[in-house]
N, C-alpha and C positions, 0 to 999 in steps of 0.2 A: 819817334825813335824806337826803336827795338831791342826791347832789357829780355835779360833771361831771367827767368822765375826770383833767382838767388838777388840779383841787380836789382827788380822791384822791391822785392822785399826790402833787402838795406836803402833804397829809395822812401818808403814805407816809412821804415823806424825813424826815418831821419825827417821824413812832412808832419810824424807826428810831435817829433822831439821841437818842432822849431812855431806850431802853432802857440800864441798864447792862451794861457788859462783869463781868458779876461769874459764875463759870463756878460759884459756889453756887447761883443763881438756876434753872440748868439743874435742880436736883432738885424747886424749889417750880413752876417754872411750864411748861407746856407749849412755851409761846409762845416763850420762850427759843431754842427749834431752830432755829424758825422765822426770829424775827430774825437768828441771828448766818447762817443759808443766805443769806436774802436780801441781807444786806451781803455774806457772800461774790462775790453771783453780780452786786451793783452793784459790785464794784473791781473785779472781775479779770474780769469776760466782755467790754466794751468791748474792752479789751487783746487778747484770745482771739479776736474777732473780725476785728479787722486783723489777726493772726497766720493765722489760716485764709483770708482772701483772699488776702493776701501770698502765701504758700506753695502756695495752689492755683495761682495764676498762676503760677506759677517753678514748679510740676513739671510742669504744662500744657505750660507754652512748648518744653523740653528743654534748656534749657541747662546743668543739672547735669550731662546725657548727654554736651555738646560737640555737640550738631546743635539749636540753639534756633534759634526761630523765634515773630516778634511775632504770627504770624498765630496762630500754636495759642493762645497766651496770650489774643487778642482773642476768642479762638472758647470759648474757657472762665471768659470775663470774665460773660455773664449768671447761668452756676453757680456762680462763686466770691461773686457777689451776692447772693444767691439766701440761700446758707450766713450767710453773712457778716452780712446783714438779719435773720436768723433769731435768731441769735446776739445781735444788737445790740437786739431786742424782749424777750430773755431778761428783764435787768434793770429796763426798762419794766413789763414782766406783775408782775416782786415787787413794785413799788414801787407799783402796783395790789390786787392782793389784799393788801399791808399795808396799803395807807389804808381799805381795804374792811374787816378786820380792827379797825382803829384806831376804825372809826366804829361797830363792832358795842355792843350793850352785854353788861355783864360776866354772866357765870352768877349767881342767886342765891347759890350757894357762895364762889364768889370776891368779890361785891359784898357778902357778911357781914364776908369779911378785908377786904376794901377799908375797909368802914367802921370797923372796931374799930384797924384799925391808922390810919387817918386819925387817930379821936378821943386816940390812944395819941399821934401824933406833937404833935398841937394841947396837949393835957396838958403834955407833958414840954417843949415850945414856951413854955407859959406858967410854967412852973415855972422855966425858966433865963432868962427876962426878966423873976420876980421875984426873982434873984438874983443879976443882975449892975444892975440898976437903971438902965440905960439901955439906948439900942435901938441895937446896932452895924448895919451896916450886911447885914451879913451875917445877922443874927438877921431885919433890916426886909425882908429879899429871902426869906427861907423864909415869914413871915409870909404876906406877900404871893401866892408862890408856894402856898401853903397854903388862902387865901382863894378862888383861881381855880379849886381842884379840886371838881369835882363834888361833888354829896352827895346827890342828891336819885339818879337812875339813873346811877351809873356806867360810862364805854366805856373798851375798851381804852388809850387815849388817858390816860384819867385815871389808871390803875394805871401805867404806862409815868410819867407824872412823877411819882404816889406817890416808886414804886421809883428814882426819876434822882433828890428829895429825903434818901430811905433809904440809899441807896449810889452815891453821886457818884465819875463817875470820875473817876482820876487822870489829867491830861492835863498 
């Protein structure tokens, strides 16, 4: 399928947002690394980057020395930019190769588990809605969530809320 830049990206935000934090998942899936890097390098490189401008301009200028001067600062103002923008595209680039990632389809190998464990959850779905005998609210949201997951070609996308259904985090 064919996303414009803007379309991966919020594709992106949303494969990350839906991954579990469950650090068992690190041994079943590859992907795993991947996600928790990228959300690493979306909190905290923003922050990293005003830090590396800030601090290039203030040892630029000399005032830590006691002989500062706004002119050195202004004269190291397109370099501390320069870094700075660099730094601030880090978390852009993940949040690209994840939606690019998100929109891939799964391996045959992994699109086998995809569907056994799909039919496994659907099963055990309708086993305890015919054993509580009405539909709580929470059973009518898995359903549903349930109903939206692929079946037919599998993307990363669709294992990502498999596994956010399988092990929900704690928040």
């Amino acid at each position: 399928m064919k996303l414009s830049v803007v379309q991966l990206i919020k594709l992106g935000q949303k494969y990350l947002s839906l991954w579990p934090e469950k650090p068992e998942l690190r041994n079943y899936f590859e992907e795993y690394q991947g996600v928790q890097s990228a959300r690493f390098v979306c909190r905290y490189f923003p922050a990293l980057a005003l830090f590396t401008v800030i601090m290039q301009l203030y040892l630029t200028s000399g005032y830590h020395l006691g002989q500062g001067s706004v002119s050195h600062a202004i004269d190291a103002l397109p370099q501390a930019l320069v870094y700075g923008l660099f730094l601030l595209s880090l978390p852009i680039q993940a949040l690209v190769f994840s939606g690019v990632k998100a929109d891939k389809l799964l391996s045959p190998s992994l699109a086998s588990w995809y569907h056994s464990r799909l039919a496994k959850i659907k099963q055990q779905g309708n086993q305890s809605d015919a054993k509580q005998g009405d539909y709580s609210s929470t059973t009518g949201d898995n359903n549903n969530a349930l109903a939206n997951l692929a079946t037919y070609k599998p993307r990363y996308i669709d294992l990502a809320q498999l596994l956010q259904l399988t092990y929900p985090n704690a928040k």
